[in-house]
MOPAC internal coordinates of N, CA, C and O (Angstrom, degrees):
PM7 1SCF
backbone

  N    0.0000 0     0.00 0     0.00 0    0    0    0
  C    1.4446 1     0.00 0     0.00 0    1    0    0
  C    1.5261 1   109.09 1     0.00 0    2    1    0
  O    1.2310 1   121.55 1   -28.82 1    3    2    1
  N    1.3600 1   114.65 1   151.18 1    3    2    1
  C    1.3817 1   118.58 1   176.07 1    5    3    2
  C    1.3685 1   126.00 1   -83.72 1    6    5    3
  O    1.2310 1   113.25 1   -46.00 1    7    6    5
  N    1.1844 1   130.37 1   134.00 1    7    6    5
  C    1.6237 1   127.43 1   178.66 1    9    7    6
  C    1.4445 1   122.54 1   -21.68 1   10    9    7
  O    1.2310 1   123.31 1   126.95 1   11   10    9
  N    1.6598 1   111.25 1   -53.05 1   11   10    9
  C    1.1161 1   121.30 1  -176.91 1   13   11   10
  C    1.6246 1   108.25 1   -83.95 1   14   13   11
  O    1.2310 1   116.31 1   150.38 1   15   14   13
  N    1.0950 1   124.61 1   -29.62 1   15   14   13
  C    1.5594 1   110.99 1   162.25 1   17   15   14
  C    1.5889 1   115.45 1   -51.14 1   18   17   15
  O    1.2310 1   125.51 1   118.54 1   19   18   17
  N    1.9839 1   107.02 1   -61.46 1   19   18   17
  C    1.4567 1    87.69 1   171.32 1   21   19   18
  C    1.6125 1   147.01 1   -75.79 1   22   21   19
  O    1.2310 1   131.08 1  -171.39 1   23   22   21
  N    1.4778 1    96.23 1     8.61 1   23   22   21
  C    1.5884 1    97.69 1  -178.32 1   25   23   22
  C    1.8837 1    98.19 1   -95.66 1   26   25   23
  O    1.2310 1   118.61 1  -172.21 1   27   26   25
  N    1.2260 1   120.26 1     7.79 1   27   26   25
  C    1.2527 1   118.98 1  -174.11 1   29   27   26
  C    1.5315 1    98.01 1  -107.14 1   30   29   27
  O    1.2310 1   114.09 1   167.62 1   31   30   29
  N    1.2734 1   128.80 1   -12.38 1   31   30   29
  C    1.3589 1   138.69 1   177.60 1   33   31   30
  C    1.6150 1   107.89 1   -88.54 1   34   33   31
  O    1.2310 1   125.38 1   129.86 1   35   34   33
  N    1.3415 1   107.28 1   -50.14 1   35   34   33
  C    1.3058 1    99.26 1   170.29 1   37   35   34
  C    1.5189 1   133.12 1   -83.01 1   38   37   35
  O    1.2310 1   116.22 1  -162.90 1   39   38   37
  N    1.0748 1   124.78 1    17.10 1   39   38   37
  C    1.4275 1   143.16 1  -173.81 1   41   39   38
  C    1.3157 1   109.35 1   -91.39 1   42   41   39
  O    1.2310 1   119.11 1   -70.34 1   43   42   41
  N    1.2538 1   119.31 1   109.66 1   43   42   41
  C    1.4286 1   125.60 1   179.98 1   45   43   42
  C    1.4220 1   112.92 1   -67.92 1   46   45   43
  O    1.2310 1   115.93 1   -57.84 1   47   46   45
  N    0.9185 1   125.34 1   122.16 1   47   46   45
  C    2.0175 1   137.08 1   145.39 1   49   47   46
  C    1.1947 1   121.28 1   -52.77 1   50   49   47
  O    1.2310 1   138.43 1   -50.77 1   51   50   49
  N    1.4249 1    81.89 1   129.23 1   51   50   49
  C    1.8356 1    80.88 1   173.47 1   53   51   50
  C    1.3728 1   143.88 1   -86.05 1   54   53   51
  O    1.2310 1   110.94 1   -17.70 1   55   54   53
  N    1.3280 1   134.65 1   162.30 1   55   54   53
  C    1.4048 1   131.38 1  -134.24 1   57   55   54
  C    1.6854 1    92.08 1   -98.41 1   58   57   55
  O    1.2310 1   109.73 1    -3.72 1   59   58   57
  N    1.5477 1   136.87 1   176.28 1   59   58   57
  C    0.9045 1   146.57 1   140.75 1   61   59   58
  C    1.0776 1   113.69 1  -128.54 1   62   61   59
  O    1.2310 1   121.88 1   -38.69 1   63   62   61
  N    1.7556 1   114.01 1   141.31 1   63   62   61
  C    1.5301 1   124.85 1   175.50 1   65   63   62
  C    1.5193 1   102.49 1  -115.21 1   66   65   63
  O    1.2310 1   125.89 1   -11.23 1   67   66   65
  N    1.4449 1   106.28 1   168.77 1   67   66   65
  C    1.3167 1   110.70 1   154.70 1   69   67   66
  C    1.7863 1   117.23 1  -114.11 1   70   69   67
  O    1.2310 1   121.66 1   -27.53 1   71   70   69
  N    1.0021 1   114.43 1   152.47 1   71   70   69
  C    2.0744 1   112.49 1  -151.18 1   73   71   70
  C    1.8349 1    82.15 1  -135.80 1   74   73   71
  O    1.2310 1   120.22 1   -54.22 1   75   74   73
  N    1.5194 1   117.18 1   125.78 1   75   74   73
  C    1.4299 1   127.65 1   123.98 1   77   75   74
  C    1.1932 1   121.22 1  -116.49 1   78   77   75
  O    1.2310 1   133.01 1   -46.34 1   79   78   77
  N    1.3702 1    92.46 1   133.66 1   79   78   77
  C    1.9565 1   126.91 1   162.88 1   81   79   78
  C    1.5469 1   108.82 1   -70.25 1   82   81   79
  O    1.2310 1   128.54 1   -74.34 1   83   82   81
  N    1.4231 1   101.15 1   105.66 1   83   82   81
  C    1.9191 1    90.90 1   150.38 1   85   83   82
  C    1.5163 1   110.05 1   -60.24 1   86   85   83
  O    1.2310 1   141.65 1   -18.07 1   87   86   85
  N    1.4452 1    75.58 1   161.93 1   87   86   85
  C    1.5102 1    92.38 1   169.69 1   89   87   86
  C    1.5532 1   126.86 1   -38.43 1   90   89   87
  O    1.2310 1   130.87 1   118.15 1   91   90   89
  N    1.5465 1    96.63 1   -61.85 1   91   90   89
  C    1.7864 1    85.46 1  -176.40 1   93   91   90
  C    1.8214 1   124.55 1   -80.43 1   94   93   91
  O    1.2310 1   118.70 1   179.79 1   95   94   93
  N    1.4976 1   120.08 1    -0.21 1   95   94   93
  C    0.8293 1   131.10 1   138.57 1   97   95   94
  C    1.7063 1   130.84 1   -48.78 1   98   97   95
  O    1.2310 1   139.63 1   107.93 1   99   98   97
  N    1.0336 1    79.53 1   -72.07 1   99   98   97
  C    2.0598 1    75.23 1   157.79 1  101   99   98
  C    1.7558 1   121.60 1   -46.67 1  102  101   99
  O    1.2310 1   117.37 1   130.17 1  103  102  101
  N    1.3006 1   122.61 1   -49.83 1  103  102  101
  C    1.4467 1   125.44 1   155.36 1  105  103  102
  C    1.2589 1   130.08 1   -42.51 1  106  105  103
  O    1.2310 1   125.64 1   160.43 1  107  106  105
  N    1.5248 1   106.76 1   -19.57 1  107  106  105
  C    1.5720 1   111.56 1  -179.80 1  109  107  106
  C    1.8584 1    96.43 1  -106.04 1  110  109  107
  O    1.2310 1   124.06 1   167.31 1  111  110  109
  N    1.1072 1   109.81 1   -12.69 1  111  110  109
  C    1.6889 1   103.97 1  -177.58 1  113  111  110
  C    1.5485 1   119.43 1  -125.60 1  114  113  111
  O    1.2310 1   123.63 1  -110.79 1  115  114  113
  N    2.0180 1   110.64 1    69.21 1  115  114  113
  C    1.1338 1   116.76 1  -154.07 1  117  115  114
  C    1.4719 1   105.30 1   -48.06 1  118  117  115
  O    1.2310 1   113.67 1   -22.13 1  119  118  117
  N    1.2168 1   129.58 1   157.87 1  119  118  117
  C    1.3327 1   133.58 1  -179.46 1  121  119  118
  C    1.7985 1   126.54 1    98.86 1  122  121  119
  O    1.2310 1   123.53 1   161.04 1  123  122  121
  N    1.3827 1   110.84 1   -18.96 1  123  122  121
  C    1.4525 1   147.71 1  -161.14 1  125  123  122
  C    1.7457 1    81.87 1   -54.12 1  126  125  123
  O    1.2310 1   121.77 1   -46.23 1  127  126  125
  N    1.2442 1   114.21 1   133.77 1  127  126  125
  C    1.3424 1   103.22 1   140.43 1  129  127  126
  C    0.8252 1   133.49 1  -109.82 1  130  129  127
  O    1.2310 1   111.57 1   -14.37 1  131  130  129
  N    1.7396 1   133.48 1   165.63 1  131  130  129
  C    1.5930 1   118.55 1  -174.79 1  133  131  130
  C    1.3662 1   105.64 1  -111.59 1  134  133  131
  O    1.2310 1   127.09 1   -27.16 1  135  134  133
  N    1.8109 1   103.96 1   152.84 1  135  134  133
  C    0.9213 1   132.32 1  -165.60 1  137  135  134
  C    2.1306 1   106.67 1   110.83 1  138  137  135
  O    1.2310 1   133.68 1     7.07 1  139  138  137
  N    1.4959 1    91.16 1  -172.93 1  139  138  137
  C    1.6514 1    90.58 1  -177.22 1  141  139  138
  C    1.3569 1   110.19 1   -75.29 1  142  141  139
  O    1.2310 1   120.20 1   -48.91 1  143  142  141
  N    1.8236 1   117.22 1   131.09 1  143  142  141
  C    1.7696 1    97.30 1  -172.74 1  145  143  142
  C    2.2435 1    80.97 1   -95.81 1  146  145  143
  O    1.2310 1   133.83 1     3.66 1  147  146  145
  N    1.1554 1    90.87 1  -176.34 1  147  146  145
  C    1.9847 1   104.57 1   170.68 1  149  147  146
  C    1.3668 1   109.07 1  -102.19 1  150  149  147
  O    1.2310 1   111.86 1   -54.22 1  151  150  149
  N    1.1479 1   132.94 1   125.78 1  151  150  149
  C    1.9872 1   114.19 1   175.56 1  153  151  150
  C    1.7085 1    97.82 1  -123.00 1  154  153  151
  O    1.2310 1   119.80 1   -48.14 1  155  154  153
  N    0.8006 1   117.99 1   131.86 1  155  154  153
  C    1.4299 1   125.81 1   168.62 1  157  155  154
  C    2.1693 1   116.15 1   -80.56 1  158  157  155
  O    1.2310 1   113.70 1   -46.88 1  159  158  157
  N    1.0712 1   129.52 1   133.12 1  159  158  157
  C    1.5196 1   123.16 1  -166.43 1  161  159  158
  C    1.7373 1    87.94 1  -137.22 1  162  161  159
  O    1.2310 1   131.77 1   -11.84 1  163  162  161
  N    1.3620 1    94.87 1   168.16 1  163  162  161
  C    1.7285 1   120.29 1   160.58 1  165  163  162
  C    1.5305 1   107.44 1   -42.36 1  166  165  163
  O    1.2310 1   103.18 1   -32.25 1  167  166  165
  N    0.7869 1   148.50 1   147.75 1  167  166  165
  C    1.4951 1   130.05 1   121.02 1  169  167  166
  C    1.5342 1   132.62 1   -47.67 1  170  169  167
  O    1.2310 1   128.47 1   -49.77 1  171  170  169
  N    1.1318 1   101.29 1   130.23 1  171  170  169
  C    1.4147 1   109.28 1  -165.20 1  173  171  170
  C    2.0925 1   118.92 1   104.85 1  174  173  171
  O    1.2310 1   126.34 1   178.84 1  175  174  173
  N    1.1518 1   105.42 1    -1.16 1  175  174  173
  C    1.2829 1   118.72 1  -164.94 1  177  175  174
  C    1.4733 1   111.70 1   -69.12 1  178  177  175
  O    1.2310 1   119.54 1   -22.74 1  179  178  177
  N    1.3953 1   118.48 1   157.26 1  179  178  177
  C    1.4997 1   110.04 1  -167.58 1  181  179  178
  C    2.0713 1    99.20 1  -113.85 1  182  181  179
  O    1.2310 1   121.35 1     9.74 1  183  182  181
  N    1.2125 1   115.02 1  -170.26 1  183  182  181
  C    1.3096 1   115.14 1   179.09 1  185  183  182
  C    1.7979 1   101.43 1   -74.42 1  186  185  183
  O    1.2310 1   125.66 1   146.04 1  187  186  185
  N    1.3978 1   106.73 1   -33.96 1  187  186  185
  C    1.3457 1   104.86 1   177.71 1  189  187  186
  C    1.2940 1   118.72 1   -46.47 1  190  189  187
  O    1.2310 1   123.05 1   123.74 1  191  190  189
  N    1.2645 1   111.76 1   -56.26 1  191  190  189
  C    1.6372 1   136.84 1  -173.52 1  193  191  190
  C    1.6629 1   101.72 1   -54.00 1  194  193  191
  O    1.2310 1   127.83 1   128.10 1  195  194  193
  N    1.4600 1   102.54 1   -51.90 1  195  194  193
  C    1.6720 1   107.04 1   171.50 1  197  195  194
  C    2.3039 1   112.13 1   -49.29 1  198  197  195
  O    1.2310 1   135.17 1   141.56 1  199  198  197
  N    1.3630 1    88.26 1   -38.44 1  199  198  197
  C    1.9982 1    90.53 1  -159.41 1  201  199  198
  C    1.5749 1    76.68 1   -84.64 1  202  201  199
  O    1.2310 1   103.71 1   154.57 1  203  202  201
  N    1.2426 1   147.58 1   -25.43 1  203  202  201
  C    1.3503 1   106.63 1  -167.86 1  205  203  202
  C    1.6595 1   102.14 1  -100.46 1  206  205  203
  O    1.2310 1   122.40 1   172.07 1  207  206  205
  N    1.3994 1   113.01 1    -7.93 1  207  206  205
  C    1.8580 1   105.43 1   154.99 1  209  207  206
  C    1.1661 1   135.68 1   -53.41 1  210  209  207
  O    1.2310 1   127.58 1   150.57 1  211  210  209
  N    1.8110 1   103.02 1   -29.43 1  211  210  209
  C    1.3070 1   109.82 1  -176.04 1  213  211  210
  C    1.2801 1   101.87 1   -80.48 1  214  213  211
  O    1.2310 1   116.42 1   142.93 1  215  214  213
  N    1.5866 1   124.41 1   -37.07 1  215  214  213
  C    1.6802 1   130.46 1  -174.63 1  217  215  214
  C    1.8772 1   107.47 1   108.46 1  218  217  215
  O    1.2310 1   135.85 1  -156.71 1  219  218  217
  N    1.3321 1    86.92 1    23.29 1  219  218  217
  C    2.2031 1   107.06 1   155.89 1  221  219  218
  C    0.9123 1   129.28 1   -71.78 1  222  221  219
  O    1.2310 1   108.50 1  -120.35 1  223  222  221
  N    1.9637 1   139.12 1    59.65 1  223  222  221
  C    1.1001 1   117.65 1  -162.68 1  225  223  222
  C    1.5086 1   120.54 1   -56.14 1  226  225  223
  O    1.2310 1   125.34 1    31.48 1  227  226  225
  N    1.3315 1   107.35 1  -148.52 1  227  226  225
  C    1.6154 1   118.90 1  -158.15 1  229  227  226
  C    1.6678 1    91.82 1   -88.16 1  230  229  227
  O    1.2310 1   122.15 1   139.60 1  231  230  229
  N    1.4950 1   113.49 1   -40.40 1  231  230  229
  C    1.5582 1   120.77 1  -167.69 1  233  231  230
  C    1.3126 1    90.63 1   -65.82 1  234  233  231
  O    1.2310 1   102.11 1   155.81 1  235  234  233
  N    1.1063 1   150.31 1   -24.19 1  235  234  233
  C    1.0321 1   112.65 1  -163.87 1  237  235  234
  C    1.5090 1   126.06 1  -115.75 1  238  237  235
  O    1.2310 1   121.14 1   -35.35 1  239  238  237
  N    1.2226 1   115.42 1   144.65 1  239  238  237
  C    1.5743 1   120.75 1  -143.87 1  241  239  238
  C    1.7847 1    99.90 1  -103.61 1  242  241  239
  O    1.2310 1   134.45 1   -82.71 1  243  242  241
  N    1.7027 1    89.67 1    97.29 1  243  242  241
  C    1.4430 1    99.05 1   164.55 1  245  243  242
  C    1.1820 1   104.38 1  -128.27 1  246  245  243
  O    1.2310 1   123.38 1   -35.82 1  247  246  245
  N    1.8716 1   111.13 1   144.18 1  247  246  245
  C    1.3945 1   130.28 1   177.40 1  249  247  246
  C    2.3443 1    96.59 1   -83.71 1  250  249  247
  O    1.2310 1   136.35 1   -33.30 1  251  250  249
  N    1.2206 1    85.95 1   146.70 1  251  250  249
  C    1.8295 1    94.21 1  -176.99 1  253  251  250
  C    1.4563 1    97.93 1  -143.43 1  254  253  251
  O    1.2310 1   132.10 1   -33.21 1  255  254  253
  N    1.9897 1    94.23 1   146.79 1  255  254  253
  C    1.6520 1    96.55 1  -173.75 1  257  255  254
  C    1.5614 1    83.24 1  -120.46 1  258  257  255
  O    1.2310 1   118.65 1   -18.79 1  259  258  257
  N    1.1376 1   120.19 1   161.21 1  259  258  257
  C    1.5355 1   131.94 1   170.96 1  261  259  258
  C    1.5919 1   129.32 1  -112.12 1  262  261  259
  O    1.2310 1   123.33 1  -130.02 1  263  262  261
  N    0.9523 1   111.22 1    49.98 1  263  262  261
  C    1.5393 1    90.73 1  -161.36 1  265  263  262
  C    1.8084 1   101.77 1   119.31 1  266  265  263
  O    1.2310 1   122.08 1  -176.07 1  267  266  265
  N    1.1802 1   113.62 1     3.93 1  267  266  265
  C    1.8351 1   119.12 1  -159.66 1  269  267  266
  C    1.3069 1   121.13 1    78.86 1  270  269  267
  O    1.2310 1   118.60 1   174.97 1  271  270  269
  N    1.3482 1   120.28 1    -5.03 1  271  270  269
  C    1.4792 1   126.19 1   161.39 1  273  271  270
  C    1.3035 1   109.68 1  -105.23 1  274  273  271
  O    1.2310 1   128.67 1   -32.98 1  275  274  273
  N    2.1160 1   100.90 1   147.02 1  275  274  273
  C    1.5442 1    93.81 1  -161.71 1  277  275  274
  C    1.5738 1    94.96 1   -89.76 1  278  277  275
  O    1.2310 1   119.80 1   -10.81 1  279  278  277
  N    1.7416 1   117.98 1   169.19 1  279  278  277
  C    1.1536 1   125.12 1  -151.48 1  281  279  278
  C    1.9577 1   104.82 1  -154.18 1  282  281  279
  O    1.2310 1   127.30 1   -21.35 1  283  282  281
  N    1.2820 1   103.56 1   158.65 1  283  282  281
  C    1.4585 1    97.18 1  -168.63 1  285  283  282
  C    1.2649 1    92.83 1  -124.11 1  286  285  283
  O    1.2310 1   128.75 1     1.14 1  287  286  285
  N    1.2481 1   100.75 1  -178.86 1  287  286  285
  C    1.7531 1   100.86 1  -175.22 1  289  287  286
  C    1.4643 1   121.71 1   -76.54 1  290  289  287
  O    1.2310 1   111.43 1   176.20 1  291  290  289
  N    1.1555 1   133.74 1    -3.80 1  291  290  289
  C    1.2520 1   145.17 1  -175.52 1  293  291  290
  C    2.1069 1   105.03 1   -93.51 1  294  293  291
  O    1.2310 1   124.92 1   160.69 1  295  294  293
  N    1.2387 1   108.17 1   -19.31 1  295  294  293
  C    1.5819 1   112.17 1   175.66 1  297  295  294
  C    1.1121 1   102.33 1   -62.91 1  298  297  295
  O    1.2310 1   124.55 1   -37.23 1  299  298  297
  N    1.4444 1   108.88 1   142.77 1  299  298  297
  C    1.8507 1   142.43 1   172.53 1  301  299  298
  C    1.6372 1   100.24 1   -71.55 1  302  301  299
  O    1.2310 1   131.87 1   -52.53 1  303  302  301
  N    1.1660 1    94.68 1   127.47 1  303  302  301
  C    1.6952 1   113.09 1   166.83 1  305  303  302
  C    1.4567 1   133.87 1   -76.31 1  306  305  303
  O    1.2310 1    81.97 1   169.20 1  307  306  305
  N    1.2327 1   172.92 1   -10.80 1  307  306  305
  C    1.1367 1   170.66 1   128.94 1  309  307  306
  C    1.4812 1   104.58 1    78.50 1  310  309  307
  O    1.2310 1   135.05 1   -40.97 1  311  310  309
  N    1.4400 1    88.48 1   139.03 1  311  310  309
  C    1.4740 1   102.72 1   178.80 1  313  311  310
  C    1.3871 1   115.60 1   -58.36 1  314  313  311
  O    1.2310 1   104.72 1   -54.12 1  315  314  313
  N    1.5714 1   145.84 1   125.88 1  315  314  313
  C    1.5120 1   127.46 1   167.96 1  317  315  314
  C    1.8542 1    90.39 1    96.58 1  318  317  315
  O    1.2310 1   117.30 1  -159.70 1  319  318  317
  N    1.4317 1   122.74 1    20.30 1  319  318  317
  C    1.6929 1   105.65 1  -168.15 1  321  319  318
  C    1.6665 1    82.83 1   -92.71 1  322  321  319
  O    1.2310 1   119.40 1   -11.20 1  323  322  321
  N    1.4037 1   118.75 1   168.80 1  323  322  321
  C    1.3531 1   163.14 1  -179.56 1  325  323  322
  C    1.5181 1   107.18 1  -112.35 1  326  325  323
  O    1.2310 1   132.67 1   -82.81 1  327  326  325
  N    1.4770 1    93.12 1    97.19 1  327  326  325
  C    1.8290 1    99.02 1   165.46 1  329  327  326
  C    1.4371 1   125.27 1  -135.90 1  330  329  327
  O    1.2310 1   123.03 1   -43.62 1  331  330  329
  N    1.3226 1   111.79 1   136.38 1  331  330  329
  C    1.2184 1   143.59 1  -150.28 1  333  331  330
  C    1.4841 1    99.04 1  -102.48 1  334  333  331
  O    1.2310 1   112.04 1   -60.64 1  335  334  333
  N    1.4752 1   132.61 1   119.36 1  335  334  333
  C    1.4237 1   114.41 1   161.00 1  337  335  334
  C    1.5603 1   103.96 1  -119.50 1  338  337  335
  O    1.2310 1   112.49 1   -24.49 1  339  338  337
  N    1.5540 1   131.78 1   155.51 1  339  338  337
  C    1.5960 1   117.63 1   155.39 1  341  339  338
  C    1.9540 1    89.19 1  -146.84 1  342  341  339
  O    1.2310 1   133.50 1   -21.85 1  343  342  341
  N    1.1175 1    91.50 1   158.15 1  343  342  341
  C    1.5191 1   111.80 1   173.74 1  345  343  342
  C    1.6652 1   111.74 1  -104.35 1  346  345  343
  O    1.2310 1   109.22 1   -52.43 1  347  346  345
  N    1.2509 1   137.81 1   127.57 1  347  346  345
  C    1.1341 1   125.27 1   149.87 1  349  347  346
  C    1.3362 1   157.84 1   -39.16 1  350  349  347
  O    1.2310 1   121.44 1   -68.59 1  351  350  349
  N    1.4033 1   114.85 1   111.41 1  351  350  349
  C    0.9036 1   102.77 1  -162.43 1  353  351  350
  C    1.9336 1   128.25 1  -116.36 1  354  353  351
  O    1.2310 1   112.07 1   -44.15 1  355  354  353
  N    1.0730 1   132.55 1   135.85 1  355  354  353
  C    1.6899 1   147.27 1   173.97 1  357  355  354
  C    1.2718 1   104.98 1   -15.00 1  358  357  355
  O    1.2310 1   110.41 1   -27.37 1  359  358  357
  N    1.3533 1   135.63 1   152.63 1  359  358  357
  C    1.2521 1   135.02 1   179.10 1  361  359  358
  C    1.3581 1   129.94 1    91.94 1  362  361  359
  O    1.2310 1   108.11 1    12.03 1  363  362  361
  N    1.1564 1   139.81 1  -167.97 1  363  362  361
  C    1.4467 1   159.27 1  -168.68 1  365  363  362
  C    1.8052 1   112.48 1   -54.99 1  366  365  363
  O    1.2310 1   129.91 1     7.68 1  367  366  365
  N    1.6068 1    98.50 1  -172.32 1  367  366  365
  C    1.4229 1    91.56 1   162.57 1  369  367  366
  C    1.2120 1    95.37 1  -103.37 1  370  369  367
  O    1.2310 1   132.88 1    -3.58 1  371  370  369
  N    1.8757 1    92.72 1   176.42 1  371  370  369
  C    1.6315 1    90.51 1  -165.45 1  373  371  370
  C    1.3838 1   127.22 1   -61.04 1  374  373  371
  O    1.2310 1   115.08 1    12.78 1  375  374  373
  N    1.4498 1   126.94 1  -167.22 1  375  374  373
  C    1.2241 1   119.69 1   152.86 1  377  375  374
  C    1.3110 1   104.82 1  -120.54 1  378  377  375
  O    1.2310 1   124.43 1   -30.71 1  379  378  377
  N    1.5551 1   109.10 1   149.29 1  379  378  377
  C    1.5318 1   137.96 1  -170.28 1  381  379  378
  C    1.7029 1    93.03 1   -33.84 1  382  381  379
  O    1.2310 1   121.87 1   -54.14 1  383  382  381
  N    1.1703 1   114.03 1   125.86 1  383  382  381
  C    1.5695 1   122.02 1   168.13 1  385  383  382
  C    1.6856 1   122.38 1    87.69 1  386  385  383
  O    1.2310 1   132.62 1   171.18 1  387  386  385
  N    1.1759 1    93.22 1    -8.82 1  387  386  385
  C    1.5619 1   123.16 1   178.44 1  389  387  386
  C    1.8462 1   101.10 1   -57.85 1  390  389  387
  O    1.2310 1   125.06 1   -42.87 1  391  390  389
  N    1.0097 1   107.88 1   137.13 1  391  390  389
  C    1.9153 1   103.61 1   157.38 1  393  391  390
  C    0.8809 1   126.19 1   -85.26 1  394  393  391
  O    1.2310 1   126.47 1   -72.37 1  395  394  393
  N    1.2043 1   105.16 1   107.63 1  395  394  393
  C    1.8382 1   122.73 1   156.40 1  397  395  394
  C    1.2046 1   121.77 1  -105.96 1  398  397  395
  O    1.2310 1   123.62 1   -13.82 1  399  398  397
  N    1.3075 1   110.66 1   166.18 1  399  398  397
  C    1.7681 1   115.41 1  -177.46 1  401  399  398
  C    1.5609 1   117.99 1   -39.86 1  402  401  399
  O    1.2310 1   132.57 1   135.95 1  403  402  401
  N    1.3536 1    93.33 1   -44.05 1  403  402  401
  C    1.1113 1   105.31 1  -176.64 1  405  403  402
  C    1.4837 1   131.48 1   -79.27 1  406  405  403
  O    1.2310 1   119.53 1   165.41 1  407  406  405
  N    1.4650 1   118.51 1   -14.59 1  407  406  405
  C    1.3375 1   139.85 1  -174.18 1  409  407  406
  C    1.4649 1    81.29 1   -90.16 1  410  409  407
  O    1.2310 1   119.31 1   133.66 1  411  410  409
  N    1.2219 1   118.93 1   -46.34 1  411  410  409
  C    1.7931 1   108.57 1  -162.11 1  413  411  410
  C    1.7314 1   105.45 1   -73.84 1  414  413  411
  O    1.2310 1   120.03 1   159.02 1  415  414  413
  N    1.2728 1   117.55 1   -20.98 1  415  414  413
  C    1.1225 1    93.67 1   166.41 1  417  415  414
  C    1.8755 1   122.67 1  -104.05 1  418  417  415
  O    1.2310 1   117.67 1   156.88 1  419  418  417
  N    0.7888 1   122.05 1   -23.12 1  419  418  417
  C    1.5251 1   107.30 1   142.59 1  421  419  418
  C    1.2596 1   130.08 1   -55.17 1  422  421  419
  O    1.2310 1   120.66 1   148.38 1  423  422  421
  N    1.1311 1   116.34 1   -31.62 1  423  422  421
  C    1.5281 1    97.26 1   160.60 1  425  423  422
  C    1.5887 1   141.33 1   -64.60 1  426  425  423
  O    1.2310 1   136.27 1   146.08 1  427  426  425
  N    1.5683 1    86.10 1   -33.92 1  427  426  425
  C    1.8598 1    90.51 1   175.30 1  429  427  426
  C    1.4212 1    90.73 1   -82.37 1  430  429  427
  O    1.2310 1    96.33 1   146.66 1  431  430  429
  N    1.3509 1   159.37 1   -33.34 1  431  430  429
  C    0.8880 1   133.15 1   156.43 1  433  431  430
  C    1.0270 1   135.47 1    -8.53 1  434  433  431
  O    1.2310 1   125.95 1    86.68 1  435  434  433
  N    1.4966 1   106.16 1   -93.32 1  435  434  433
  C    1.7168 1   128.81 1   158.32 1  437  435  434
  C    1.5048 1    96.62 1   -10.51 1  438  437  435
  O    1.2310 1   124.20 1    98.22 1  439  438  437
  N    1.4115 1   109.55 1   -81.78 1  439  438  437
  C    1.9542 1   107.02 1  -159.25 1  441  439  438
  C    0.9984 1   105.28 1   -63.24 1  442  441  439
  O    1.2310 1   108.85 1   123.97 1  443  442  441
  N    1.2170 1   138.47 1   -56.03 1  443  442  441
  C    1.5443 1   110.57 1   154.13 1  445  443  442
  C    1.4487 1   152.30 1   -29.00 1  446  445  443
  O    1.2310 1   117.61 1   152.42 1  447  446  445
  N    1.4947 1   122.16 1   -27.58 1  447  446  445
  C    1.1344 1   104.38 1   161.10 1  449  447  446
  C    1.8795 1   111.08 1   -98.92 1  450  449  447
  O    1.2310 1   122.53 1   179.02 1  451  450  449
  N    1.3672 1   112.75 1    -0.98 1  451  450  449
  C    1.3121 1   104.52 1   173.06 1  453  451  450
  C    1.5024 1   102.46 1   -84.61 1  454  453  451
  O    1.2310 1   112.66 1   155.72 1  455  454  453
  N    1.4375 1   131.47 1   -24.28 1  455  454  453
  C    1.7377 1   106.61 1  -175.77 1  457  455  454
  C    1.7077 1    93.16 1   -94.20 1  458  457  455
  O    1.2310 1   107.00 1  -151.95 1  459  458  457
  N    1.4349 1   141.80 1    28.05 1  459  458  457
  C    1.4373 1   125.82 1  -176.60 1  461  459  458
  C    2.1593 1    90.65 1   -94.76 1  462  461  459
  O    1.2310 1   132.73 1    -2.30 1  463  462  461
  N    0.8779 1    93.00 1   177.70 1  463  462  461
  C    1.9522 1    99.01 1  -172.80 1  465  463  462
  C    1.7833 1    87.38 1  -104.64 1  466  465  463
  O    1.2310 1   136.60 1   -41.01 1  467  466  465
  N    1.2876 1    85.46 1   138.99 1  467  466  465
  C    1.5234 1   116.81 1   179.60 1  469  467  466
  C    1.5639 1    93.69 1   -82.11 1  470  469  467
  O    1.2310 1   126.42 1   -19.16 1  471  470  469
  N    1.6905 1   105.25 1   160.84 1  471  470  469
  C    1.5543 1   104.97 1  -170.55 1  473  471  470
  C    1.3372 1    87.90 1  -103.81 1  474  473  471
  O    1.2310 1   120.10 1   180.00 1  475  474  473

């Protein structure tokens, strides 16, 4: 085999996720659109690698679900992963339908097992 055949074999592809912004996350990242955006990463990329694509530094304190499990910035990304970000926010408990940590991860839940194929 030729060099350039095998260095084209071993060359990793890159991953795609799908990323929602709560609301007040989007307020902190003028331009944000709402709904799920697509981000393309390295392979091998971590959630970190994801928050500083978007332009999330380190200060700033957002909870992230991965897949419906919550996740820190040091977690491995997967091609096709589901990520959830929300920031905390001042005030009350929630209101019914509101995002919370916890809504965000039942929710990617939920769509997850409704888009997986039934046997």
């Amino acid at each position: 085999m030729s060099r350039l055949h095998d260095a084209a074999r071993t060359e990793a592809r890159p991953i795609g996720v799908s990323v929602i912004l709560s609301a007040g996350l989007r307020r902190l990242l003028p331009g944000s659109p709402d709904g799920p955006q697509r981000r393309t990463l390295a392979a091998g990329a971590t959630l970190g690698d994801l928050l500083a694509a978007i332009g999330i530094t380190t200060a700033t304190d957002v909870t992230a679900a991965v897949d419906g499990e919550l996740a820190e910035r040091g977690t491995p990304l997967r091609d096709g992963a589901e990520v959830m970000l929300l920031v905390p926010m001042e005030g009350g408990a929630a209101a019914e339908g509101e995002a919370t940590t916890r809504n965000a991860v039942k929710v990617v839940a939920v769509n997850r097992e409704r888009s997986s194929p039934k046997p």
